[in-house]
Every structure is written in C-alpha cells, then in structure tokens.
ZAMARGU-4260 file (C-alpha; in steps of 0.2 Angstrom, whole numbers, plus 5000, padded with zeros to 4 digits):
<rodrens>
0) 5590/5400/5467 | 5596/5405/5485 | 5611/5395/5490 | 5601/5387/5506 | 5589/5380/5493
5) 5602/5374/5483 | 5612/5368/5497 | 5597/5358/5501 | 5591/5350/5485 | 5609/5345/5480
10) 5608/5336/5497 | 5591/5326/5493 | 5596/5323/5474 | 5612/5313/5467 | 5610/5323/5451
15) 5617/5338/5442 | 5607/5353/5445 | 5609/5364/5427 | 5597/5379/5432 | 5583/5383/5446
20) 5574/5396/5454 | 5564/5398/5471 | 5555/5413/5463 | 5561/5422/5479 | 5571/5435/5472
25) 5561/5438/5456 | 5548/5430/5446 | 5560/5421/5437 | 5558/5428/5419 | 5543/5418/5417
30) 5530/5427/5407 | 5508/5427/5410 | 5501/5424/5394 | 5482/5419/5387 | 5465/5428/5385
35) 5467/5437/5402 | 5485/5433/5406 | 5479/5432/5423 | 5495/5423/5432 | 5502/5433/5445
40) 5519/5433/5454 | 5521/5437/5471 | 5516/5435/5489 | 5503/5419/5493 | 5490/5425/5499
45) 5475/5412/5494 | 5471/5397/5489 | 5485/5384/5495 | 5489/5399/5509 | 5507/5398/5506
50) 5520/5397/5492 | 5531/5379/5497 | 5545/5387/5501 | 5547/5405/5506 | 5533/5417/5505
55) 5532/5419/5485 | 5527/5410/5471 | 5520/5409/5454 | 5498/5408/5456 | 5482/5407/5444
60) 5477/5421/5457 | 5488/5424/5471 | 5473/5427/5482 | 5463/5409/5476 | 5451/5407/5462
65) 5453/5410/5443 | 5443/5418/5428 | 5428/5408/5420 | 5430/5405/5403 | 5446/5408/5401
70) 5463/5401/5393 | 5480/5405/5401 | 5498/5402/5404 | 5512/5404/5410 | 5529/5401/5401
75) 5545/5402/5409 | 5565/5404/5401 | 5572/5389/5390 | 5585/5381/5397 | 5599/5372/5387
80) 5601/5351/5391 | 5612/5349/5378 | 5623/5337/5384 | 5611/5332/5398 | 5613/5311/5399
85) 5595/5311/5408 | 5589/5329/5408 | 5571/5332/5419 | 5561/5345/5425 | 5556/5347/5441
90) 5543/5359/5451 | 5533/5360/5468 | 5513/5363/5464 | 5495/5364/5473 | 5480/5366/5463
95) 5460/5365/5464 | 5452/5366/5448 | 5434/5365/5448 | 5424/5351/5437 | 5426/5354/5419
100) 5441/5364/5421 | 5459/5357/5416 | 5478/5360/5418 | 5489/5354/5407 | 5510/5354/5405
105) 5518/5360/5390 | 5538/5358/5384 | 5545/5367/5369 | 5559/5379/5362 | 5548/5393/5368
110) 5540/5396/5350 | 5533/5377/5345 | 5524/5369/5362 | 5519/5350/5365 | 5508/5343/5379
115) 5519/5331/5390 | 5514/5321/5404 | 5521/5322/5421 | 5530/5307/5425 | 5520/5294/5437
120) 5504/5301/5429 | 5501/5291/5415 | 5498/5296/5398 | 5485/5308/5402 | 5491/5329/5396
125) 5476/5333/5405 | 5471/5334/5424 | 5458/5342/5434 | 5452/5341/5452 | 5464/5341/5467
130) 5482/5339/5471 | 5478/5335/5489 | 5493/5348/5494 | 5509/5353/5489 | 5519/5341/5478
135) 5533/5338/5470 | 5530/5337/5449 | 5543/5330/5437 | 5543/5329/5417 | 5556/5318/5409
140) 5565/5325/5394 | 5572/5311/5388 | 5580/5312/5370 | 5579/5330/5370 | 5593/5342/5365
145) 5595/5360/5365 | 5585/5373/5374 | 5570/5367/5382 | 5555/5376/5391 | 5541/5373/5400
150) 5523/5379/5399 | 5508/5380/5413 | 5491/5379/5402 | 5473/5383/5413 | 5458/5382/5402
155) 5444/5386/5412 | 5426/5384/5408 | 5410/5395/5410 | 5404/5392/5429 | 5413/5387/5443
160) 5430/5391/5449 | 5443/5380/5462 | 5456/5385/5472 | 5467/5390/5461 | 5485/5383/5453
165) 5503/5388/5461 | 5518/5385/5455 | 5535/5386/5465 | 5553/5380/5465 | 5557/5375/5448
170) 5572/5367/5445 | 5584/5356/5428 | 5592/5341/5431 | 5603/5328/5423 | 5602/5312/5431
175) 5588/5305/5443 | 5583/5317/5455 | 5564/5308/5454 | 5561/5298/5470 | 5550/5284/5468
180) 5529/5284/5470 | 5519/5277/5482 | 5503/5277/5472 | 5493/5266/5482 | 5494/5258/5501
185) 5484/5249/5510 | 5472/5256/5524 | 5473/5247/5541 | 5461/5253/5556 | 5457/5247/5573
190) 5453/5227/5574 | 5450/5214/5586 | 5455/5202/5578 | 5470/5199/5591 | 5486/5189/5587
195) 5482/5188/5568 | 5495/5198/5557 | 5489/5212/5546 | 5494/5212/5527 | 5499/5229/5519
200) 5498/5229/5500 | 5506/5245/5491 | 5507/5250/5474 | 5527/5258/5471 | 5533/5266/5454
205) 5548/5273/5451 | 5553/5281/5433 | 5568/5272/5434 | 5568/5258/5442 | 5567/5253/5462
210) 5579/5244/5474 | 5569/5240/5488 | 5553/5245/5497 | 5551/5241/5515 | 5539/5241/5528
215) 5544/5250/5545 | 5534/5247/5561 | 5533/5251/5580 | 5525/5243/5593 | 5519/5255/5606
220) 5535/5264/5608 | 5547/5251/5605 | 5563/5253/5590 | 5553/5250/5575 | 5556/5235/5564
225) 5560/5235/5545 | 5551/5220/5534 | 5556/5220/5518 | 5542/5220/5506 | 5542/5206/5492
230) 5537/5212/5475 | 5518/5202/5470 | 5516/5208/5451 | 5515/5223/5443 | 5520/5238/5453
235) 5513/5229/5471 | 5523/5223/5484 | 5518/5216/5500 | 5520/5211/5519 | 5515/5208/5535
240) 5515/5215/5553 | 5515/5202/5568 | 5500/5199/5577 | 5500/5208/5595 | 5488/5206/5610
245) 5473/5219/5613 | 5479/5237/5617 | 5496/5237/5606 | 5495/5250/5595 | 5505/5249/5578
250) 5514/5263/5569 | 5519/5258/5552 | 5526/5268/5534 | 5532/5262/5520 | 5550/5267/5511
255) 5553/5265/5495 | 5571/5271/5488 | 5580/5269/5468 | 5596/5269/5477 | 5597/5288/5475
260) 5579/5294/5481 | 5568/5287/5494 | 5549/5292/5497 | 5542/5289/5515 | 5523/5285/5514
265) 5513/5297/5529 | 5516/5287/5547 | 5497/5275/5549 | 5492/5269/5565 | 5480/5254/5573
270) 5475/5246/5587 | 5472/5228/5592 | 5460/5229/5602 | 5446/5221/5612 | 5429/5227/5614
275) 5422/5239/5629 | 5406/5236/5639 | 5395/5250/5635 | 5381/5262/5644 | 5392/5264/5660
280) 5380/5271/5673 | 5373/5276/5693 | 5354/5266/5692 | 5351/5274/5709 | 5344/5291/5711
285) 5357/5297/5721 | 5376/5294/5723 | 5377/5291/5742 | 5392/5281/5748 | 5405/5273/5757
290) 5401/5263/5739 | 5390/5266/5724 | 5381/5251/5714 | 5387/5254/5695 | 5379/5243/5682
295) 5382/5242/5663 | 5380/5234/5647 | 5391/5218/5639 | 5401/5222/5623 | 5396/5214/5608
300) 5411/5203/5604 | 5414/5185/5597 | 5428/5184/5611 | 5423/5175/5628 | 5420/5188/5642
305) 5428/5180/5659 | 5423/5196/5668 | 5425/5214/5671 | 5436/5224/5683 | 5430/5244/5687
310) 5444/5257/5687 | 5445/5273/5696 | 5462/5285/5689 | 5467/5269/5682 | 5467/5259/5697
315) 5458/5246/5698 | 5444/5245/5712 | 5431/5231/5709 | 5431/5217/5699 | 5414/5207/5695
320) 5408/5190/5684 | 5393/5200/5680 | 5388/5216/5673 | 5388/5227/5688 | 5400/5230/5705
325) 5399/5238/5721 | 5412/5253/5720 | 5421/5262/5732 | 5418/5282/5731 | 5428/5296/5741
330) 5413/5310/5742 | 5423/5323/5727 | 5421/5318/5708 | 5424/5300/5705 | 5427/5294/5687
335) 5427/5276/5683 | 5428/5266/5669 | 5424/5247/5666 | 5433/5234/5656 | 5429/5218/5650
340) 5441/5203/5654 | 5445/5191/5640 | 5453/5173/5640 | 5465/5185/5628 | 5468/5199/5639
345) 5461/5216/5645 | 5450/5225/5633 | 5446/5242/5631 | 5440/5254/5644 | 5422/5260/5642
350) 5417/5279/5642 | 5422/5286/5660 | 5406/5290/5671 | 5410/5304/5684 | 5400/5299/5700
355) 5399/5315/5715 | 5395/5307/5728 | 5390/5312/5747 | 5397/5301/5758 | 5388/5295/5774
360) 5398/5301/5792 | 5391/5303/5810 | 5395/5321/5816 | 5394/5317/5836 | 5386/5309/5848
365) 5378/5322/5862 | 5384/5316/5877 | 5398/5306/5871 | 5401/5297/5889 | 5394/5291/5903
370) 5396/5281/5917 | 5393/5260/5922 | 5373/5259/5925 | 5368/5272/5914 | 5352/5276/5905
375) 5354/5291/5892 | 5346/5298/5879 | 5359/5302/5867 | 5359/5314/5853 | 5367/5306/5834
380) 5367/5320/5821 | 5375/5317/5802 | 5376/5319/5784 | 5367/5308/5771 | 5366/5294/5782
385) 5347/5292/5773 | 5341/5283/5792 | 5323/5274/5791 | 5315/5271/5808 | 5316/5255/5809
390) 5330/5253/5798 | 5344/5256/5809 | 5353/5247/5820 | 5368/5254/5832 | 5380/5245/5842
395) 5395/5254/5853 | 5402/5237/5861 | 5400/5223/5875 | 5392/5230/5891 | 5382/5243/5880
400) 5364/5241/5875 | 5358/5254/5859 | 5340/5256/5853 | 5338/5269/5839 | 5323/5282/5837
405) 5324/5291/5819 | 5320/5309/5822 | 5324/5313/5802 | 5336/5304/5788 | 5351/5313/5798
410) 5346/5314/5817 | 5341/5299/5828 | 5342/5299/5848 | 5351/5283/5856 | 5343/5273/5870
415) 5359/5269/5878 | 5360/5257/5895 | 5378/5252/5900 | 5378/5238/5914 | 5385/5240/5929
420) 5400/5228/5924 | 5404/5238/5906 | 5422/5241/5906 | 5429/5259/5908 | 5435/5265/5890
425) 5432/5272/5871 | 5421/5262/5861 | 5416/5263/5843 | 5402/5268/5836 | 5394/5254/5822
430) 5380/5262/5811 | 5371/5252/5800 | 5358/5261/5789 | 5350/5256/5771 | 5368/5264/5762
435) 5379/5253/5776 | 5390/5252/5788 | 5396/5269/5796 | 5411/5268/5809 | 5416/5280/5819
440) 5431/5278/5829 | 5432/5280/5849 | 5416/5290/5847 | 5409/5287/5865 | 5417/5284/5879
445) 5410/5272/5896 | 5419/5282/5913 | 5425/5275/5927 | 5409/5273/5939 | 5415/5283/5955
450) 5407/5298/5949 | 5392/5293/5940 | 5376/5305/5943 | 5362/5297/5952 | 5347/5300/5964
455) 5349/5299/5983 | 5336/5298/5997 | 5331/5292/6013 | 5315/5281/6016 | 5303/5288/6002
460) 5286/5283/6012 | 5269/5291/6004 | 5250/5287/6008 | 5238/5283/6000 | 5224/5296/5996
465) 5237/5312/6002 | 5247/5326/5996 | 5267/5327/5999 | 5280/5334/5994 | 5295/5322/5991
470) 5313/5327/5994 | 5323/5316/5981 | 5342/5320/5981 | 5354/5317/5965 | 5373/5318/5965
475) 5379/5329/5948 | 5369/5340/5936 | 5353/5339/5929 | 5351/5345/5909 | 5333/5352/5912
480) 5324/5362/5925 | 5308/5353/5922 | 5314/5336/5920 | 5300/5320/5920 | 5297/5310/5935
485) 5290/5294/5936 | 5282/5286/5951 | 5272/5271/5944 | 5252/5270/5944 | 5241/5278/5956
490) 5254/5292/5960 | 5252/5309/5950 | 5267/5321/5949 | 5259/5338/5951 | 5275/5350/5953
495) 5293/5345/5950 | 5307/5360/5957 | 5326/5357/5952 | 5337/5363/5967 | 5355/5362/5971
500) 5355/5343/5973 | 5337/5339/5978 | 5322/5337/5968 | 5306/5343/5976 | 5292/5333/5967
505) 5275/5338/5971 | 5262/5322/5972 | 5245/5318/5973 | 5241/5298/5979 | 5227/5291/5974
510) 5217/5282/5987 | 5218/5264/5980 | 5235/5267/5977 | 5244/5249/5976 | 5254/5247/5993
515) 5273/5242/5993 | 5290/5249/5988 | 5291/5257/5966 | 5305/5264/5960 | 5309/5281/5956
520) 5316/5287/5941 | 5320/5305/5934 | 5320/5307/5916 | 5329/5324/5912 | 5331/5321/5890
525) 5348/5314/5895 | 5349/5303/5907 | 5336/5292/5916 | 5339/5292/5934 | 5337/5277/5945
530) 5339/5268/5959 | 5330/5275/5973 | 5312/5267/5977 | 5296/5274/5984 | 5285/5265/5998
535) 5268/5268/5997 | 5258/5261/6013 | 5240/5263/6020 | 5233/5279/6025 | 5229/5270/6041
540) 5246/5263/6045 | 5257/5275/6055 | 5273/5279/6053 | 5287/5277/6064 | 5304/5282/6061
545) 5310/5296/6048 | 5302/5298/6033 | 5305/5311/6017 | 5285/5309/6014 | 5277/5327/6021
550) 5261/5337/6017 | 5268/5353/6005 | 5269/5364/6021 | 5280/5353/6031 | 5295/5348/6019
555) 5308/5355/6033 | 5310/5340/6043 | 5310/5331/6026 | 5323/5340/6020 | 5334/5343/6035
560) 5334/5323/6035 | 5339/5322/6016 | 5352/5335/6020 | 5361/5325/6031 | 5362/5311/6021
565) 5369/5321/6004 | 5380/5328/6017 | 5388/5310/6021 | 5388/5304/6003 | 5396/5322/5995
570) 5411/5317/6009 | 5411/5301/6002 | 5416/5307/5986 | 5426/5321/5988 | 5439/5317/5981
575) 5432/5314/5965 | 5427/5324/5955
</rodrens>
C-alpha cells in the first residue's frame, strides 16, 4: 500500500492495520481463477469508469461486462491474524450484476473456502443487482486464527450481463475500523405545511455497537444545529426539525459514530414553502405601455390568499387583491413574476413571464411655439401611441385651446388657439390616448406677443357683383405659397399670389352679396391668420376716401396705399425681431 494511503486510512480507523494493498504497484498477488478466469488487473476503463482510488484495480472485466454462463474468481494472498483481538477484512467495490446472476464472498486458508456474509448484510452469502457506487465492504473474522484469505465468486448465467464487479483497496485489521450504517433515512421534500416540525426516522447499525446518532441542520445559511437523535426500537432513531415560515429552506444529515468511526448520511434539502399563482400572462395582443395589464391564475392552497404583489428583478412593482395588476414596463425585456400574499407570509414566485414592450412617446410638435392670439395647425408625430380619432384628447395648459384630428395611430394635427391673455412660456404637452397618459415636458412654447405674424391692411372695401384684386398685407412668413383664403359667403377667391408681405387675392363678388364688414382670414397649413375684416357695400354706393378694393388692372394705387401703412408698422417693430 502506498504510504499516502496508509497515512490516510490510519487517520480514519483507530485500528491496527496488519496488511493492505491499493493494487497501484501491482495486482497484489491475487490470482484469476474459474471456467474462463476472466478477472483482470489493471487500468479502469469500464463499468464503474474508475478504480476508487488511483487509476487501477481488480475487475470482472476492466472494460464493463462479464462472460455468460460462467463461474469465476478471484483469490487473493492469506494473511496471518494470529493474534488478531478483532481481526476484519476490508475492501472498496462497485458492481452491477444483471438478474439471475450473483456474487458472493468467500474466506478460507487458500485451499478449503466458506461463504461468509459481509457485515451489515444480513445472513445472506449471496447478492445480485446494484451497489449504487463505490463502497466500503467489511467481513468480520472473528474467532479466526492463522492465515486467512479471501475469495471473490461471480457465477453468471445464460443471458444478460451488468456492469460489471471491481474490486480495490483491500486492507486487515485488528480492531474496529467499521464505521457504523445508515441503512435507512427518511425522505423529506418540499411542504407547505408551514411552521409544523418535520420528523426524520433513520435506521443505524453498527457491528459493534453505536454511541450516538445526531441529526445536523441548517437553516438557509445559518451555523447548523445538532439534535441528538433518541433511539425508538430496534436499529431506528428519531427527531425533529423546527418548523420555519415559507421560503426557508433546510439542509439536514445524519451522523452516526461508535466512538472510533462516524458515517455522514448524503446532505438532503427542503423547502417550506407556500404555493405560487399560476398561468402568469399578457391577455392583450400587444405589449404597449407606460403599463401593461398582467392577469393570472390563483394557487390551489388550503392557506388564505390576502393578496398578490408583481415583481420586476425582484423589486416589487404592483401589488393587487385580485388576480391581475396594472404594471409598469420600461420598452426593453421585462420579466415579472407574481406571488401570492398569505396571513403567513410571502409564497413562492410564479414562473417569470418576459414582457417586450413599445412604450408610447410623442417625437415633436411642428411648430413647437407660437405667439398670444394664435391659430395653428400643429403637426404631433409618435411611436405606438395607437390614437383613435375621437379617442384623443390633448391639453398644453391655461390660455391654450387643443382640438385633435387623427391622421393615423401615430400622427394627429393640433388645432391650437392661444388667447390673447396666455402667459409667455413652456408648457407641457398632456396626451391622453386608449394606452394613457403621455407627457412631454416643455414641449411647446407660447412667445411673447410683440412679434406675432398677422395680416395688415387698410379699408378692405369690395362691391357687390365686381372683380378686385385685394391687397392684404402680413407681418412674418407665410409656410405655403398657395395658402387658403376665406372671405365669407358671396365672395369667391379666384387667384391667391404670396409676396414679400402682401397677399394679392384675386375675387369675384357676387351680386347679392350680403353688405357690411367679414373677416379675413388666411389659412397657410400652419397658422390661421386673422384680424383684418372685409367691407362689402352696394355696387351703387360710391366710395370716398382710399380704398384697397381695385379692378385687376388697377391694384397700383391699392398697393401704393398698403405700402405706406406696412411701412409704418415694420418701424414700429424694428426693433423686434
């Protein structure tokens, strides 16, 4: 045996080691015998994949699988216990023998053999199916003097083959170096029975006799805690974990020692826990924000549901008495999850639901200012606002008048009038559509009124039945080159020519034209120009003074007139800009 092995098995065992072998160096003298002799020595390459402890070991074929119909073994060197207080044997094995083949262990003076049982076994010789692993084997010698050896025994039947039996790290000893057996243990999953200690039953052997079995467990990732386990009858002993509140989970082994050995049974874990609602899920065809409705199904519990509360990266973002909430969403990939609230606690968190959604923003208003006693027309483009004509209100604060015409789910034009007493400044733009409330910061603007466009003109006089050509002045720019221009009934507008701050409209009056003063008002697809009005009078009345209403050939006086008085307002605002 290598003296790291030895070193180590001294350290687990307070026995005397008389003789061992890791099978590392050599096969150990042991001997393949039988019908086919068909154990090998050497590298692991099959069945169990690996010898226990180094690369080699003794195998019933070290690639996996054995003979059918077969009988073999595999003795190894006597060994002399005389002498020996408590002499046992002691090897590491994995083996998978198919149904209706069996191993078995035999002990003798390497001439004469007898079946023996390995110790926890039972009086069984015989075994067959599955080690579940590697393992630790043990045969007690007691009462035996002189040189002893042991004999591996495969009998094999017609069809069928396992796995395969290895064999490693044989070892004599005097004294106890068997650590006690947890044959049974109690299985403990997942429960909702909340507050309400858990039992653990285990069923302990040891070939000697035991000090003490414990149960060990941990709360989350708290110090664990040691129980002492009483003993009920037989080989069982028993205890009990704490009941904990839903979402503790428990780690728990049991130790059982003889005051030399001690076997760790493998770590088990369970949650208290309280059921989740179920079916967590988008019932509307499209994810379309700022919020999203999310509905889903209660859990079927005996517990008392107080309500829900709706995560998003495990902050919590709605909470509801019913079985669905308006969420928040930011317009990338969402995932929410939904608990259930219980008199008891939180419970679990459903299965997450990744909602993509488009959140709803205004791009711009087009123009984004105007002036005290405007009329515009103004341009609101977006993205997934999903506008309904109809459905759509706007506000952009006190002072400002807003109707809304839907161009398409994206698009509407504003009707916009600011009165004459709107105060100067930014205002906010209020959407409301059918997915709510849209705000855009400072998104238009109302101007001081100094510099507001409008239309300027002097004594507007037409009559009725003629042809004219009206002069109409306006202060600023105009956005079209054919924009509308409204007279009132009985007037048609036959021509309309942009200039450099004058309209000339072209008109034909109708001869029942009503008589007296209309307003004027220029529509160029932004701004609705106003306040300059339009006398219509008899065709018989002569006119006396000036007058900007001439037959087409003689607009010169007219516009020698109107030039005059856009000189004197331009100098009256000159130093605006």
């Amino acid at each position: 045996m290598s003296a790291l092995l030895l070193a180590s098995v001294l350290a687990a065992h307070a026995a005397t080691l008389l003789s061992g072998t890791d099978f590392e160096a050599d096969d150990g003298g042991c001997v393949a015998g039988g019908e086919t002799a068909q154990w090998a020595w050497g590298a692991v390459t099959g069945g169990s994949g690996s010898a226990f402890d180094g690369s080699k070991a003794w195998a019933l074929n070290l690639a996996g699988g054995y003979l059918n119909d077969a009988t073999d073994t595999l003795s190894c060197p006597a060994v002399d216990v005389t002498g020996a207080v408590r002499p046992v044997i002691q090897f590491e094995e994995w083996y998978d023998l198919d149904v209706g083949d069996y191993g078995s262990l035999e002990i003798g003076d390497g001439t004469t053999w007898s079946p023996v049982a390995a110790v926890y076994t039972g009086p069984e010789t015989t075994f067959t199916g599955s080690s579940g692993g590697w393992r630790a084997a043990s045969v007690d010698l007691t009462g035996w003097t002189g040189p002893v050896a042991l004999r591996w025994v495969m009998a094999a039947d017609v069809s069928g083959v396992g796995g395969g039996w290895f064999v490693d790290d044989l070892t004599y000893w005097d004294g106890d170096p068997v650590a006690p057996a947890i044959l049974a243990l109690t299985s403990l999953g997942d429960t909702d029975a909340v507050d309400v200690a858990r039992e653990v039953d285990a069923t302990v052997r040891d070939d000697v006799a035991l000090q003490s079995v414990t149960l060990r467990y941990a709360l989350d990732s708290a110090d664990p805690v040691d129980v002492p386990m009483s003993h009920a009858s037989g080989d069982g002993y028993t205890a009990e974990i704490p009941g904990e509140g839903p979402g503790t989970t428990v780690t728990w082994e049991v130790l059982a020692t003889d005051g030399t050995n001690v076997t760790t049974s493998s770590p088990q874990t369970f949650r208290y826990f309280l059921e989740a609602p179920t079916n967590l899920r988008l019932d509307e065809p499209r994810a379309i924000g700022p919020t999203v409705p999310l509905t889903w199904d209660p859990p079927t519990t005996p517990h008392v549901v107080d309500g829900y509360q709706v995560s998003e990266g495990g902050v919590v973002v709605a909470r509801s008495t019913r079985t669905g909430a308006q969420v928040p969403v930011t317009g990338g990939d969402d995932v929410f999850t939904v608990a259930a609230v219980y008199g008891e606690g939180a419970g679990d968190a459903s299965e997450p639901l990744t909602v993509t959604a488009s959140i709803p923003a205004v791009n711009g208003l087009t123009p984004a200012e105007g002036w005290p006693g405007d009329h515009l027309h103004v341009a609101l483009t977006g993205v997934s606002l999903l506008m309904v004509e109809g459905a759509v209100t706007a506000t952009l604060g006190d002072g400002v008048s807003v109707g809304v015409s839907v161009r398409d789910v994206d698009n509407a034009v504003l009707d916009v009038q600011i009165a004459d007493a709107a105060a100067p400044g930014a205002r906010d733009l209020v959407l409301t559509t059918s997915v709510g409330n849209t705000t855009v910061a400072g998104a238009f603007t109302v101007l001081d009124g100094t510099d507001r466009p409008q239309l300027v003109a002097a004594d507007l006089t037409v009559r009725q039945g003629e042809k004219a050509r009206l002069a109409i002045g306006y202060v600023g720019t105009m956005a079209t080159t054919s924009p509308t221009v409204a007279l009132g009934d009985g007037i048609v507008v036959d021509a309309v020519s942009v200039g450099a701050g004058t309209l000339q409209v072209d008109v034909t009056v109708a001869g029942d034209a009503a008589l007296g003063d209309r307003t004027v008002t220029v529509d160029d697809g932004v701004r609705v120009f106003g306040g300059v009005t339009l006398t219509v009078k008899n065709s018989t009345t002569q006119g006396t003074g000036h007058t900007c209403s001439t037959a087409p050939g003689d607009a010169g006086v007219g516009l020698g007139i109107l030039a005059a008085v856009l000189a004197f307002r331009r100098r009256g605002h000159s130093s605006k800009r």
